[in-house]
N, C-alpha and C positions, 0 to 999 in steps of 0.2 A: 478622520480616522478611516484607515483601511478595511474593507469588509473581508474577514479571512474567510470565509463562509461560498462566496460567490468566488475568490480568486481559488479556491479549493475545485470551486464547482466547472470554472475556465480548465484548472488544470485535468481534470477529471474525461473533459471534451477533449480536450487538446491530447489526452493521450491515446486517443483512437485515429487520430490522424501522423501518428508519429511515421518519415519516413522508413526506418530501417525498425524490424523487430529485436527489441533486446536483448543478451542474452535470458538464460533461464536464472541467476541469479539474480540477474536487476527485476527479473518479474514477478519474483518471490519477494523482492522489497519492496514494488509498485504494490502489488499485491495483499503483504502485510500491513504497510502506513495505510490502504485505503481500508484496511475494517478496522486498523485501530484507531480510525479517524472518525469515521462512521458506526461505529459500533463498541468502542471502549476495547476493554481485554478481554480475550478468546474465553468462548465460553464451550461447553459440549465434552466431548470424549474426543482422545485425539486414537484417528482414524491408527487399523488393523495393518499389520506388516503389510499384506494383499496389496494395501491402496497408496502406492510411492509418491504419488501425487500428493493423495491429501495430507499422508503424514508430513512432506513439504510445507506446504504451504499452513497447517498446523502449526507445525514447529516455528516457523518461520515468523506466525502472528506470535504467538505465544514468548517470542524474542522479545516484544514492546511491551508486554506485561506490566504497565505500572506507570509507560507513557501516557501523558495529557493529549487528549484529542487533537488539542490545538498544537502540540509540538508536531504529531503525527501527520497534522495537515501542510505546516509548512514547511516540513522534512517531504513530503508529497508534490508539494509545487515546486519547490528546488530541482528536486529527481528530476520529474520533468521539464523546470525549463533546461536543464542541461541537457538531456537527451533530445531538445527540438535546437538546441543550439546550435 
C-alpha cells in the first residue's frame, strides 16, 4: 500500500524546486489543495476588500469546501508532477 502521506510530503519538496514559477492561478490551486490537505476547510474570516491577496487565496481555499484531505492531496501531487514534467 502506498503511503499518501509522504508522497504528499515528496510533492510538497519537490514544489520548491520547480524549474519555471507558475502562473498566479495555478498558485492559488497549489496553494488551496495544500490547506485543504493540511488543514481541512477554510476556517476564519475572509480577509477585507484592502487585502487582494488574501481574499485570493481565501476564496480560492474556500472552493474545496467539503474536499476530503486525501483527495486534496492527490489532486496536489498530480499538479505537481505535471508542472515538474
Amino acid at each position: 500500500m502506498r503511503d499518501l502521506q509522504a508522497e504528499f510530503d515528496a510533492a510538497v519538496a519537490n514544489s520548491k524546486t520547480l524549474t519555471e514559477r507558475p502562473d498566479n492561478q495555478t498558485l492559488l490551486r497549489l496553494y488551496s489543495l495544500f490547506k485543504q490537505a493540511s488543514e481541512g476547510d477554510v476556517s476564519g474570516k475572509r480577509p477585507g476588500f484592502t487585502d487582494l491577496v488574501g481574499r485570493a487565496k481565501y476564496d480560492a481555499w474556500a472552493g474545496l469546501q467539503g474536499t476530503a484531505p486525501e483527495t486534496a492531496k492527490q489532486a496536489y501531487i498530480d499538479l505537481i508532477a505535471s508542472l515538474k514534467g
